[in-house]
Each structure stands twice: as C-alpha cells, then as structure tokens.
N, C-alpha and C positions, 0 to 999 in steps of 0.2 A: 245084440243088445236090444233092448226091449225101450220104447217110446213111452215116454208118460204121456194117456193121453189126456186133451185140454177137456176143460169140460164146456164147452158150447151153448150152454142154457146162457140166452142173453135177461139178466137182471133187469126188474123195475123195484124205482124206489119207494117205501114203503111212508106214509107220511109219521108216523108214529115211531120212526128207528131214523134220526137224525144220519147216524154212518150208512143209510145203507144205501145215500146218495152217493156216498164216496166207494162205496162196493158196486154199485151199477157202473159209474162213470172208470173205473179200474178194469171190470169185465167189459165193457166197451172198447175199450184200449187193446183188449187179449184179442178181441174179435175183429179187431181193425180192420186186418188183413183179409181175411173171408167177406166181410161187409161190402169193403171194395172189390172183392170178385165177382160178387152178387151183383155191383153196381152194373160192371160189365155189360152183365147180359139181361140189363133190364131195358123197359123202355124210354123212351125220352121224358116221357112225361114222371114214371116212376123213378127216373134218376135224378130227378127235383127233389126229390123228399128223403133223397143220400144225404150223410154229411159229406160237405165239403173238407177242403183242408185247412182253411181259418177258425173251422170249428172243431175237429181236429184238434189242432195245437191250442184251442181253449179248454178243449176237457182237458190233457195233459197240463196244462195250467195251474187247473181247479184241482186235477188228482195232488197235484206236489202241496198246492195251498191244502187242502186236507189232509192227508197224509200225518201231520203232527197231531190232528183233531183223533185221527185211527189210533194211533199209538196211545196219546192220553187215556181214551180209553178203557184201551188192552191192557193198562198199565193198571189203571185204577178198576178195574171190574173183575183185574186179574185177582186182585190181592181178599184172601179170605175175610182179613182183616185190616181195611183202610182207616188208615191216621190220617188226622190231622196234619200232621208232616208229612203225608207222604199227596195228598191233596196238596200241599203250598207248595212240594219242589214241583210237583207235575204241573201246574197252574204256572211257576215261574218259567220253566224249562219250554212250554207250550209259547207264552210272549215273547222269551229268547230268540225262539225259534222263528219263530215268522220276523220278527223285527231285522235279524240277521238275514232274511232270505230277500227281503223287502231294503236293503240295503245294498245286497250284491244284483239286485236289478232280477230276481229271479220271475216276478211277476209282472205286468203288461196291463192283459186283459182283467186280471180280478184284482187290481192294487187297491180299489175302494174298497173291497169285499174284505182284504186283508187287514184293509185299515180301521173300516167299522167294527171287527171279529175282536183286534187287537185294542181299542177302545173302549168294547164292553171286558173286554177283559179286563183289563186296567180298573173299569170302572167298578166291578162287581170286587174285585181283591179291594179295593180303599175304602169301598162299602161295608163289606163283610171280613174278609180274610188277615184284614189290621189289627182284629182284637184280639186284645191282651189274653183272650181265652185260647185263641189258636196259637200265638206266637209262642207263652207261655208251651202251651202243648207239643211245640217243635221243639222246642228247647231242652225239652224234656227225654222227648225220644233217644233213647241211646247209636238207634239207626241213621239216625239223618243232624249227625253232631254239626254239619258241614255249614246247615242251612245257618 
C-alpha cells in the first residue's frame, strides 16, 4: 500500500484571509510531531523558541474554537447562490455551536475569545439579520421551511 504523503510546507497567516489563521494553526498541529523532533536536536538556547505543551494545547484550543468559523464558510462561499436563509441558519447554527461547546466546558484558554465572537454575533443578527426583509426572505425559501 502506498502512504499519502503529508504535505510539510509549514503555513503563515495571511492578514487579509481571516481563516487562514485557523489553516496555519491546523497545519501546525499536522507538524506537531516533527517540530518536536526538530526540538531534539536543537540547542538550548534555540529550544526556547519551541512551542511548549501549554501552547500546544492552546492552539488545539483555538483550532476547535474555529473550526465552526472554517465550516460557515465552506458553507456559504460554497453555494453559487446564497440566500438569505441560508446566511440566517449558518449564522444560527455558528452561535449554536460555540454556545453548546462553551457549555460542555470544551474551552479554557479562549472562553473570552468565544465569548466576545459569540457577542458580536448576537449583536450583528439583532442589528441586521431581524428584518422583516430577511425573515420575510427565509420564509420564503422553500429550502429552509425549518428555519
């Protein structure tokens, strides 16, 4: 059998593509492994500027706190043609989502991070996403009878 091999180009994030924080810190994670072999056989002084493993388990953190941000999306860039309903379930399903994860204790280190994300979210739907034009428009859709 034949190895799929990894692809080892380590990511940097890009200031102008919001996800491809959550793409660097995912390729990070793939690279774990090797980074810490590298660490090995490095010097003392250059094994300072290793991540540790509190940091570590902070990107695995941040990757699952984003991880709903990646899919939204996938979701919505996916589609030829986005609705207005299909922005309100993604928009819903996104706060679901972290409020549920933020509930089973899944985050630590980034609970403010989650909290502030989940905030403006809230804020930007009561703002925007409550009018009559959009609701009216979900209603509408014969796709998203649910919402």
């Amino acid at each position: 059998k034949w190895k799929r091999k990894v692809d080892s180009r380590v990511l940097i994030d890009v200031k102008t593509r919001w996800s491809s924080t959550h793409v660097m810190i995912k390729r990070a994670l793939i690279l774990r492994d090797h980074m810490e072999a590298a660490k090995c056989h490095a010097t003392k002084d250059q094994r300072r500027k290793f991540m540790h493993d509190d940091e570590w388990e902070m990107l695995e953190e941040f990757n699952q706190a984003l991880e709903p941000f990646s899919v939204a999306t996938r979701v919505l860039s996916g589609s030829s043609h986005v609705t207005s309903s299909r922005v309100l379930e993604t928009w819903k399903r996104l706060v679901k989502t972290l409020r549920l994860a933020k509930e089973k204790n899944k985050f630590h280190v980034c609970d403010k991070a989650i909290d502030a994300l989940t905030g403006a979210l809230e804020h930007h739907w009561d703002k925007h996403m409550q009018s009559i034009v959009h609701l009216v428009a979900t209603a509408l859709d014969p796709e998203h009878k649910k919402l």
